[in-house]
C-alpha positions, 0 to 999 in steps of 0.5 A: 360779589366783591370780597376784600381779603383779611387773615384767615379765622384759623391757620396751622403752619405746622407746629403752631397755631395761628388764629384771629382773637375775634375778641378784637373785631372788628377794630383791630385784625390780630393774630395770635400765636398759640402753642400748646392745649393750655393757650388753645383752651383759653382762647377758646373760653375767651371766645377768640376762638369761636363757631362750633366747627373752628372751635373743634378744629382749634381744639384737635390742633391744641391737643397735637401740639401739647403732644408734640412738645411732651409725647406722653400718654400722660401729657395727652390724657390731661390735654384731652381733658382740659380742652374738652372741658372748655365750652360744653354746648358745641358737640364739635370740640369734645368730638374733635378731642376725641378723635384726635386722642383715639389716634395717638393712643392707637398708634402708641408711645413711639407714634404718638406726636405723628399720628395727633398731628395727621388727625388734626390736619384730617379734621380741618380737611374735612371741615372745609369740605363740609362748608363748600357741600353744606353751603349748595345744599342749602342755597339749592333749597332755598333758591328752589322754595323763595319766591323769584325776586330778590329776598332778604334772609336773616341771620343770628350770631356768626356762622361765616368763615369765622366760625368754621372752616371754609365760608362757613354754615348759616352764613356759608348758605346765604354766601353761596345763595347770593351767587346765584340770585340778588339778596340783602341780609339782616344781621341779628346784634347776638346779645351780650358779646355782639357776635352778629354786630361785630363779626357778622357785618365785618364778613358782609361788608368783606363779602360785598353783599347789601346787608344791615344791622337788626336789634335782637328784640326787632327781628320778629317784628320784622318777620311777622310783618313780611319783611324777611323771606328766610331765617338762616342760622347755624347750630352747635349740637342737634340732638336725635330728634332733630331738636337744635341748639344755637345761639340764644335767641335763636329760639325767639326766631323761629318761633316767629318764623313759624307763626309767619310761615316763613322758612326757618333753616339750620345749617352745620356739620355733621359732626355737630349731630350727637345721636347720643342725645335723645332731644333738646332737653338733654344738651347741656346749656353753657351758662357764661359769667355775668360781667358780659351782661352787665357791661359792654365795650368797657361801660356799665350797663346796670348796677354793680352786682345785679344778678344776671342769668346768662345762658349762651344758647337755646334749643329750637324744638325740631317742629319749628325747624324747616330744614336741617342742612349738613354736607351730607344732605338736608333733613326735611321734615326734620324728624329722627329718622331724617336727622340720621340720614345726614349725619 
């Protein structure tokens, strides 16, 4: 599998961030430098930071630089806030905020740059440890369920190194799965922003594997017609039950998965699990601005000030779930009690 080499999703050199604006794949490869909770927020809302696991990542480094630059209690209690408010639906961000804040209140006044900076740093250790053990997990399951030819498998939105530490979840399966037997991947488009269209293909094509672009309305089509041995995505919140929520139109997917009978797999970290949540109805779906429906790459789509709904994600019920993967373990059936064994 060839690979072609391209700046990493997310870089900390020690005191500043260095993250690639997926806002402007896959035309230009740009880094930007941030320094500060404030300029780590925006590039979150922006989307130039994105994937429930990166954005967490992203998140915990913002919080340790607003304290490094003002040690105060004060100062990490508004940082914390700020960043935590960002994005809603991704449990990893308000987890990894969290995290981070605990350990610089614990270590007090004197400690608190240090102890931010160290938590931060633990935080994207561990997440890359998650992608490399979630990854065979779920190529292991799959390679063991598919049938003994090559196959193709389809995906949703981005879930590669782009979203996550490591080689990533959904797409981190497929990846680690193509290493051990011929596969070709369809890509969803992930309407309005393109996830799947601009960040999905840019880590194929980078990665060497056979791979082709799906309109999001064509993907059950092909499923039910046989076309699509496996459904593959990652996930940004699973409540208890192991209700999951993703990127819209994830749903849709797994619905024709299961009338097709065809594995439907969710793939992320443990840190993704909110056991605090009973089921899927109780996760709070972001619902973003109007103007990434009503335009695309600068251009109009429909009249001006059409109303728009335009939730992000959807919540795959728990029933139409396959398997649920985390570094841990795999989840299936994918039931609570399940759910908490891999969390």
């Amino acid at each position: 599998m060839a690979s072609t080499l391209a700046p990493p999703a997310l870089r900390w050199d020690g005191a500043r961030l260095h993250v690639l604006d997926q806002t402007r794949l896959p035309a230009h490869e740009e880094v930007l430098v941030l320094e500060g909770a404030e300029e780590t927020a925006r590039a979150i809302e922006r989307l130039a930071v994105r994937g429930a696991p990166l954005i967490g990542v992203a998140a915990a480094f913002g919080l340790a630089m607003e304290v490094a630059r003002e040690p105060s209690l004060g100062a990490l209690e508004r940082a914390a806030e700020r960043l935590a408010g960002c994005r809603p639906t991704a449990r990893n961000l308000a987890w990894a905020v969290e995290r981070v804040r605990a350990a610089a209140v614990a270590a007090g006044p004197p400690g608190l740059g240090a102890a931010a900076r160290a938590a931060a740093e633990q935080i994207q250790r561990e997440d890359e440890a998650a992608s490399a053990a979630l990854a065979a997990h779920g190529a292991a399951l799959l390679d063991a369920a598919l049938p003994k030819r090559p196959v193709t498998l389809l995906t949703h939105c981005n879930s590669g190194c782009l979203a996550a530490s490591g080689r990533g979840t959904g797409l981190g399966v497929i990846a680690a799965l193509a290493e051990c037997r011929p596969l070709r991947v369809l890509a969803c488009e992930a309407r309005p922003l393109l996830q799947g269209a601009r960040l999905t293909i840019w880590e194929l094509a980078r990665l060497g594997m056979e791979h082709a672009l799906v309109v999001d309305a064509a993907a059950p089509g092909l499923i039910r017609t046989g076309q699509v041995d496996a459904v593959v995505t990652g996930f940004d919140r699973v409540a208890a039950n192991g209700d999951v929520a993703n990127k819209v139109g994830t749903y849709g997917l797994a619905l024709a998965a299961g009338a097709a009978r065809v594995p439907f797999m969710a793939a992320g970290p443990s840190s993704s699990l909110d056991g605090s949540l009973a089921a899927g109805d109780a996760i709070e779906i972001e619902e973003r601005g109007a103007d990434e429906v009503r335009s695309a790459a600068g251009a109009l789509l429909t009249l001006p000030g059409t109303p728009v709904r335009n939730p992000a994600f959807d919540v795959t019920p728990a029933a139409l779930v396959w398997a649920l993967v985390t570094e841990r373990g795999v989840a299936q059936p994918v039931d609570a009690a399940s759910v908490a064994a891999i969390a």
